[in-house]
N, C-alpha and C positions, 0 to 999 in steps of 0.2 A: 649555082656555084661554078666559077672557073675550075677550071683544070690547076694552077698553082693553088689557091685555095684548096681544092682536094687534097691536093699533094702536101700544102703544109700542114694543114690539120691531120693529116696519115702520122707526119712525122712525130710532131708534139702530142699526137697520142700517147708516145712509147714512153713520157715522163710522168713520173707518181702524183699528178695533181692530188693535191686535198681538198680543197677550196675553191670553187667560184664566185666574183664578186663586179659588182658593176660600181663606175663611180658618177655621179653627175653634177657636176659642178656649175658654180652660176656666171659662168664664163667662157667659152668657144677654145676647146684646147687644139694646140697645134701639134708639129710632130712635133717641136722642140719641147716642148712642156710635158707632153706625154713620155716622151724619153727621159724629164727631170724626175718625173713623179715615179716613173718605175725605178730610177738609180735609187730616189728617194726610200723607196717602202726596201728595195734589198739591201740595201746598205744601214739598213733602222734595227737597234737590238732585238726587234722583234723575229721568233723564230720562224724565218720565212727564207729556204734553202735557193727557190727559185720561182722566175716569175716569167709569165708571157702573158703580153697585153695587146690589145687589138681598140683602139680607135674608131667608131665608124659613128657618120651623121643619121640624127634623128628623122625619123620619118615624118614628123608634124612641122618640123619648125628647122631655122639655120643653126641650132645649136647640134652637140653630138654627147656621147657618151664612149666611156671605156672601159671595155670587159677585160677581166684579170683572169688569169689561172694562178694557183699559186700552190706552189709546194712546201710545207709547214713541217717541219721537225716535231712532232713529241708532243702535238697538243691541238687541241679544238680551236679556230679563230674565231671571233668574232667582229662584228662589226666598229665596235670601240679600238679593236685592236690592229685594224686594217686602215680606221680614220689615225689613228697616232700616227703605225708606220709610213701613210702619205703625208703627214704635217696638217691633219685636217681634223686633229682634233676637238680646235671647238667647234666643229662643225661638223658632226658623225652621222649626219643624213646626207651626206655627199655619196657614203654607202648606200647607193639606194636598194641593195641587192646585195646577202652573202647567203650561201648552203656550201655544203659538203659536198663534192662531189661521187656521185651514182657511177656516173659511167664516163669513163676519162676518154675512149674516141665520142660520145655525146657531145661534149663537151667542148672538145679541140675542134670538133667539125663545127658546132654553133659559133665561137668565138675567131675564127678565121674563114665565116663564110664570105665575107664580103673583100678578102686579100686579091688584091688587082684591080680592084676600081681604085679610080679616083680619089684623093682626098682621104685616103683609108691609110691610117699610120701602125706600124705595130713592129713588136721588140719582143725580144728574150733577154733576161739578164739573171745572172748565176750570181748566189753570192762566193762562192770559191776565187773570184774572179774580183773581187772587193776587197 
C-alpha cells in the first residue's frame, strides 16, 4: 500500500459503512462509467445514504472490477437490491460479492488498497448532495 492509499482508507474509515459489495461486469469499465454507476446506485430510491467505490484491474486477465462501500439507512441490502440500484437488474450476478460490514477500517483499507496506481478509478458520492 502507498502512503495515500493509507491515508485515504484512514479517512473513509470514519464513515458508517454497512455493506460491502463488488460488481463484475461483462465489459472493461472506465473512470467515466464507474463514476455513472455510482451517481447511478445513489441517486436510485433505494436506501443507500452514501457510497465510495474503488475500481481496480483483475489479476488474471484485461478486465477489472469495482468494490463499493455503501452506507444504507434502515435496512439489510441485498444483492437484488444493489443490482437494481446500479440498473443491473436483469442481471444481479454482476453482484458478485455483498456481506455486511465486520469492520469498517478492514474494509476502507481493502477497498482503497490499490489508490495511486495506475488505471485505479475511485469516488465518494453522498446522497444529501442529489
Amino acid at each position: 500500500m502507498s502512503t495515500i492509499s493509507t491515508h485515504y482508507g484512514q479517512w473513509i474509515s470514519q464513515f458508517n459503512w454497512s455493506h460491502i459489495a463488488t460488481i463484475r461486469l461483462h465489459y472493461k469499465l472506465t473512470e467515466v462509467s464507474a463514476q455513472r454507476l455510482g451517481q447511478r446506485i445513489i441517486s436510485s430510491p433505494k436506501e443507500i445514504s452514501r457510497l465510495f467505490y474503488s475500481v481496480e484491474k483483475d489479476s488474471y486477465d484485461n478486465m477489472n472490477h469495482m468494490h463499493l462501500l455503501l452506507e444504507s439507512t434502515n435496512h439489510t441490502l441485498s444483492r437484488k437490491d444493489v443490482a437494481q440500484a446500479a440498473g443491473l437488474s436483469r442481471n444481479p450476478k454482476a453482484i458478485s460479492f455483498i456481506q455486511e460490514v465486520d469492520s469498517k477500517k478492514a474494509v476502507s483499507m481493502y477497498t482503497t488498497k490499490y489508490i495511486g496506481n495506475p488505471n485505479v478509478y475511485y469516488g465518494i458520492e453522498d446522497k444529501a448532495y442529489y
